[in-house]
N, C-alpha and C positions, 0 to 999 in steps of 0.2 A: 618786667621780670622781678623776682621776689631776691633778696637778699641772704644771704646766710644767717644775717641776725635777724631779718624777718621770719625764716623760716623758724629759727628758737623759738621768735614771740609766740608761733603759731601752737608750738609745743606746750610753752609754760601757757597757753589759754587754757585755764582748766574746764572750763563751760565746753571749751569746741572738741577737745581732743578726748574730753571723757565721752560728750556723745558719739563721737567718731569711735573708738573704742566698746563702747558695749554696743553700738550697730555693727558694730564688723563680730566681735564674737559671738554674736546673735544670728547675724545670719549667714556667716563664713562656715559651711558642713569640713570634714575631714575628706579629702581628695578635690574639693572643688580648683577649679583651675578663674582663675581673678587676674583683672587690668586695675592696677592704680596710675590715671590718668593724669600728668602733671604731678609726676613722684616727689620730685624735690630729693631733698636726703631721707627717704622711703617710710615716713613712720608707720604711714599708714601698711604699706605694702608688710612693715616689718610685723603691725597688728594681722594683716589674713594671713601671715605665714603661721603667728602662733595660735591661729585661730583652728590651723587644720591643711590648710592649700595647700594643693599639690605641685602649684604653681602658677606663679605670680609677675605678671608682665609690669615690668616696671616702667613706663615713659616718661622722659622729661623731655623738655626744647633746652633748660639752661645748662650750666655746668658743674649743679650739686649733683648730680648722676652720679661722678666720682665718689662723692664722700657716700651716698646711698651704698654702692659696692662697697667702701670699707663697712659699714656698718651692717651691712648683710653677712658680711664675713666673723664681724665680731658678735654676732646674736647667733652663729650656727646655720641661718637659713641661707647661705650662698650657692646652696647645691637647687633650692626650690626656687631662685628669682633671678626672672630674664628680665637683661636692662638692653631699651632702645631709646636711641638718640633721637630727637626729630621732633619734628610736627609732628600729631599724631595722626592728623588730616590724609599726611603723605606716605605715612606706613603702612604695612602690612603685618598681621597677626596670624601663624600658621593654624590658628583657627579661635573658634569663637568660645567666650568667657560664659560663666552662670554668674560672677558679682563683677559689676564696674562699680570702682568706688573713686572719688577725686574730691577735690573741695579747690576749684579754678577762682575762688570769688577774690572782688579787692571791697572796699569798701560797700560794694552791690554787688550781685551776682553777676553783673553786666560789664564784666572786666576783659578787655584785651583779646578777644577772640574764645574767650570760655563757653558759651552758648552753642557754639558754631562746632566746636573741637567734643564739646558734649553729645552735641546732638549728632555729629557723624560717627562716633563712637560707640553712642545707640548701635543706633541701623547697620553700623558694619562688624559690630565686636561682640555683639551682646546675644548670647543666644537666645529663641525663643523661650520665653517664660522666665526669663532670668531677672535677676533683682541689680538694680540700679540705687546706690550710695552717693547722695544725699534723693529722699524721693522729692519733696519740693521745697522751694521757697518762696514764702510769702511779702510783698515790696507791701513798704508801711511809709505813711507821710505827716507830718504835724507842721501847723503854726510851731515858729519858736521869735523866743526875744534873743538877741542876736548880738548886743552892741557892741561888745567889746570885737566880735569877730568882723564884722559891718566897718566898723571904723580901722580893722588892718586894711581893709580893703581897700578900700575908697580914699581913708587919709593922704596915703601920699601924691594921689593924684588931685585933689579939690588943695591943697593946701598951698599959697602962694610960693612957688617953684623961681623967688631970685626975678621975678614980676615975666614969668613964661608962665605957658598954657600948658598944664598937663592932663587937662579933663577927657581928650578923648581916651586915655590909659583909662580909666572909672569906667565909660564908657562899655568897653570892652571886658573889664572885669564883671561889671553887674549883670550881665550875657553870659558870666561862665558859671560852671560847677566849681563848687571847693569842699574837699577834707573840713571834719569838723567834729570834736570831740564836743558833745553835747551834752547836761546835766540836765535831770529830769524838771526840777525846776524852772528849765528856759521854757518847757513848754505850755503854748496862750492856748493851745486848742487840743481837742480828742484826736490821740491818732488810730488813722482808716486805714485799710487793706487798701491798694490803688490797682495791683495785679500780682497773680499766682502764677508763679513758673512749675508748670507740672512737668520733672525731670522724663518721670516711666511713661505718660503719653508724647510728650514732644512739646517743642516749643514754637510756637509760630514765631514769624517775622517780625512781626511788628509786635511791640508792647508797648502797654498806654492804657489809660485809664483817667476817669474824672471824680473826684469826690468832693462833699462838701463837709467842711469843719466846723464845727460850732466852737466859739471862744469861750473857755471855761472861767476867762477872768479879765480884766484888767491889765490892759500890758502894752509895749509898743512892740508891733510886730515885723521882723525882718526878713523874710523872708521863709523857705519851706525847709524839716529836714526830712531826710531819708535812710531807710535803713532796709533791714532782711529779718524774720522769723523764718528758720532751716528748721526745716522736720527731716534728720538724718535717715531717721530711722522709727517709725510711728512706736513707743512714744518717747523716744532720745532725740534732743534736739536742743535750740539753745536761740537766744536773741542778741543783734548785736546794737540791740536799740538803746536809747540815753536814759538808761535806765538806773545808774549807780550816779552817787551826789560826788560833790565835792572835786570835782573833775576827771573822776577815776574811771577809765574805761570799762566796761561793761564785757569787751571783747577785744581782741584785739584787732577787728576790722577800723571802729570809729563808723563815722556817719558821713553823709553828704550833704554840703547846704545849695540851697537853689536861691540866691539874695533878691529880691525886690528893686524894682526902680529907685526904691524911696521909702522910706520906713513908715510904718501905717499905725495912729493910733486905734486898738481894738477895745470894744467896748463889752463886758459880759453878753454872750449869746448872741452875739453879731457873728453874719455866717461869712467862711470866705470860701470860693467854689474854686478848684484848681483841675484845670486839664493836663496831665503829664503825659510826656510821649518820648522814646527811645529809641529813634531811627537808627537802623543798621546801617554803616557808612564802611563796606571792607569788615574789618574786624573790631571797627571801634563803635560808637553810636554820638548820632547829634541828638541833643536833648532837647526837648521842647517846654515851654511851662506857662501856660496861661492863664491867669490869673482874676479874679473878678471878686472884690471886696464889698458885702453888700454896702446900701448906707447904716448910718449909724443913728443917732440922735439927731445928730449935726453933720451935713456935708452929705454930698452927691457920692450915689458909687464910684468906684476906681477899678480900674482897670489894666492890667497890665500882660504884655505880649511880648515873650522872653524865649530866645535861641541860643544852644550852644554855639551853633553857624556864626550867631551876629558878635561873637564874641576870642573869633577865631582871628589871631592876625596875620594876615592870607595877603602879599606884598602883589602889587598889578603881576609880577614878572609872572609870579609863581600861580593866581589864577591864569595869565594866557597861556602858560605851558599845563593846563588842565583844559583848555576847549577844545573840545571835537574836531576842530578844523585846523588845531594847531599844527604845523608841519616837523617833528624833530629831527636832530642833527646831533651826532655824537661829539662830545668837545673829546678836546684832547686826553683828558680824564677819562673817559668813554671810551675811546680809543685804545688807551693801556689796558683797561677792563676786558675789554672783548680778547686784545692779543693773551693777555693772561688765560682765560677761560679756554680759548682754542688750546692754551699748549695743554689744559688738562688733559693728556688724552691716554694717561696711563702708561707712558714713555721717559717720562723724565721728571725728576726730583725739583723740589721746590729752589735747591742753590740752581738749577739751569735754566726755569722758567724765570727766576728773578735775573740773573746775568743776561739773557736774552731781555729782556726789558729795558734793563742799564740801557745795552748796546739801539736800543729800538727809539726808545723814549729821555734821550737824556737831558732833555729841558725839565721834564717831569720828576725824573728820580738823579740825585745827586749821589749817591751811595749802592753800592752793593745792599746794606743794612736797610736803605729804606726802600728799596726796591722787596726787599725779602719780605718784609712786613707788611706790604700791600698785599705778595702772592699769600701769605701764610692767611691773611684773613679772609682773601676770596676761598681759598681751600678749605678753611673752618666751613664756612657756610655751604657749599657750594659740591665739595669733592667727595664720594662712597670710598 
């Protein structure tokens, strides 16, 4: 979930919010009816209202929804824009839209169930011949020199921990993804297209891609970065790639680094071949990254074979309660859960299902207060 001050950043992006802006009054007509999808506090919604819409479905999952409604009220447009709470997966729309416009992405478009909430949004909201906001986005990859980011990494687990082991922590970090503000400088090789998420056709399942780099210089290399070229709207659009110097974001998304086993001296024109891949896991993705660094002058290829999976820390308990053949059992937690959810039944206020609890589970809840704040946040989620 995005922030309120994330949300600002997103505003004062002037690269994102201006293509987002002249694609929506470009192609927002006067009466059109429009979904902005993961509204947040509505800017976009509040661009196709001035655009001409007749009206304007607004959805969030968080709880800037509210401030969206003040700020609809205070730009005039409150009479043209319907706000719905929810997944948008689990909604319904009293009919179908000519512009869906959203921008779901975090650092890659491949954020938190955005692909999934996108593409069912399509197919259910979007009428035929209708125009889809952002159309695609292009996933881009390069060699970079890394060190100072390489050594947050790693340091505190290689470094003598009071004479304890802390290497399997490294381990499991050099397995993972990480955030990473990148300067064009760091980069040893040409960045390649690896895969194009084409919004208005669809997206498949699986995304993945293999490219190979050629080192433009002299560097030690650590590992892979990644980023997005958005075409909002052909030709508004914008990059969130490491492109400004001096550590100054380019966008306010930032980049992704994918770190190596081991840091690799690259030599001019020595090629490194990378297999990326993006398994859909639920609403999240395991990341794949494999890796194969030709020889150089000196020394044998390298090769390396990297998981987000292998880099998950996933406790015995909590894989066996993931096997197929595991038998479950509500604990007593479980148990309060379920009696709360029955009393939803549209009969009784949250002070009676919480005092029915006290009285049901009092190992559990010590207080009236903290009995009430279990049922108030099953009900947040949970009650129409």
């Amino acid at each position: 979930m995005y922030s309120l001050s994330d949300y600002g950043d997103m505003i004062a992006d002037q690269a994102r919010f201006e293509a987002y802006a002249k694609a929506i009054a470009e192609v927002v007509r006067p009466g059109d009816t429009v979904l902005d999808l993961g509204c947040g506090p509505g800017p976009l919604a509040l661009l196709a209202c001035r655009a001409g819409a007749s009206r304007v479905y607004a959805v969030e999952l968080g709880e800037s929804l509210g401030l969206a409604r003040e700020l609809a009220v205070a730009n005039g447009f409150a009479d043209r824009m319907i706000f719905l709470a929810g997944d948008s997966r689990k909604l319904e729309l009293p009919e179908r839209v000519r512009v869906l416009v959203s921008d779901l992405r975090g650092a890659l478009p491949l954020y938190d169930g955005a692909i999934l909430s996108l593409e069912d949004a399509r197919k259910r909201f979007l009428k035929p011949g209708g125009v889809l906001i952002p159309q695609r986005d292009t996933l881009l990859a390069a060699v970079i020199e890394a060190g100072e980011k390489y050594a947050r990494i790693c340091a505190p687990w290689t470094q003598d921990g009071h004479g304890l082991n802390f290497s399997k922590g490294r381990e499991l970090l050099l397995h993972s993804i990480h955030p990473i503000d990148c300067r064009r400088e760091q980069l040893l090789t040409e960045a390649k297209p690896w895969m194009i998420l084409d919004y208005a056709s669809g997206i498949g399942k699986q995304v993945g891609g293999t490219l190979t780099l050629r080192a433009l210089r002299r560097g030690t290399a650590h590992g892979i970065c990644m980023w997005f070229d958005a075409q909002v709207w052909d030709p508004y659009g914008y990059s969130s790639g490491p492109l400004a110097a001096s550590g100054a974001r380019a966008t306010v998304y930032g980049q992704i680094f994918l770190p190596w086993l081991m840091p690799v001296a690259l030599e001019e024109g020595q090629e490194v071949t990378v297999e990326l891949h993006a398994d859909p896991v639920g609403d999240d993705h395991i990341w794949r990254w494999n890796t194969t660094v030709a020889a150089g002058r000196v020394g044998e290829p390298l090769h390396f074979v990297q998981s987000s999976f292998w880099g998950a820390t996933l406790s015995r308990e909590t894989l066996r309660r993931k096997a197929l053949d595991y038998v479950p059992m509500l604990t007593e937690d479980g148990q309060a859960d379920r009696c709360i959810l029955e009393a939803m039944n549209g009969k009784k206020s949250l002070e009676e299902i919480a005092r029915t609890i006290v009285e049901n589970f009092p190992q559990q809840f010590s207080s009236l207060e903290e009995a009430l704040r279990r049922v108030t946040r099953l009900a947040e989620k949970y009650s129409r």
